[in-house]
C-alpha positions as CSV (number, residue, x, y, z in Angstrom):
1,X,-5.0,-119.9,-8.4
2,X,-4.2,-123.6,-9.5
3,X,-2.9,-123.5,-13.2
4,X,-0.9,-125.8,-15.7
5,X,2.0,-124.6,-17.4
6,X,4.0,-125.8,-19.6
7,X,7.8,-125.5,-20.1
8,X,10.6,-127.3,-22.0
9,X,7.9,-130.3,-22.3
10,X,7.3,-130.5,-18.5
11,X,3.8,-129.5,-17.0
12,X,4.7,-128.2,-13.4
13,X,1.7,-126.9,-11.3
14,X,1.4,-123.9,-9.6
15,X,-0.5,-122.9,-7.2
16,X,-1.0,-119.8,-4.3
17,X,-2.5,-119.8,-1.3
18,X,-3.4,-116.4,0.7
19,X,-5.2,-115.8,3.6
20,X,-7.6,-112.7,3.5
21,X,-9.0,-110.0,6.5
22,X,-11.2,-107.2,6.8
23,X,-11.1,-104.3,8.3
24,X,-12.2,-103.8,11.0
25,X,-14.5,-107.3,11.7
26,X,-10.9,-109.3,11.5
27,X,-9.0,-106.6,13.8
28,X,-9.1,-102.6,14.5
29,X,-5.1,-102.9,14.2
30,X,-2.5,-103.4,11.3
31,X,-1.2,-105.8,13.8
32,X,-4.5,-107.7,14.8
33,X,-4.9,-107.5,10.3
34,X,-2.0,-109.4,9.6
35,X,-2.5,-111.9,12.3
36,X,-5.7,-112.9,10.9
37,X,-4.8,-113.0,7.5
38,X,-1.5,-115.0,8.7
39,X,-3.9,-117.6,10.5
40,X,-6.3,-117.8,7.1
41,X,-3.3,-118.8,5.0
42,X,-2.2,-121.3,7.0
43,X,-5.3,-122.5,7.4
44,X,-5.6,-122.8,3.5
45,X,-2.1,-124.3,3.7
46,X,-3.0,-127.3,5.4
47,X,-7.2,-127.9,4.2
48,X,-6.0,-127.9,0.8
49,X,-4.5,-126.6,-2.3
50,X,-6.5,-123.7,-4.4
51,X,-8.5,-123.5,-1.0
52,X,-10.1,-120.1,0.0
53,X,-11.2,-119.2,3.4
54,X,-12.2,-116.0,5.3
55,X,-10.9,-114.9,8.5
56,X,-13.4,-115.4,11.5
57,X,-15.1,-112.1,13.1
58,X,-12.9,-110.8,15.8
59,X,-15.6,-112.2,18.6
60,X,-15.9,-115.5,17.1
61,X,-11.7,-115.9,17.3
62,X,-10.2,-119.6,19.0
């Protein structure tokens, strides 16, 4: 999401990253879930604003 708003005659801009995995190619756990989706938004963090990005198959993992 990267939008314009406008308020009191000021344009701030928003934006929201998120980092998104899939059970159960990105982790059989809860645990091994939120690790990869933790890892894909930080990811997106730095690469980029409004940047999207999928978490790598469990195997193919750095």
């Amino acid at each position: 999401i990267n939008a314009r708003l406008m308020a009191d005659e000021e344009s701030p801009r928003l934006s929201v990253s998120a980092g998104v995995a899939v059970y159960p190619r990105d982790g059989a756990t809860a645990e091994k879930l939120l690790t990869s989706a933790d890892r894909e938004l930080y990811r997106n963090k730095a690469a980029a604003r409004a940047a999207t990005a999928a978490a790598a198959p469990v195997g193919e993992l750095v």
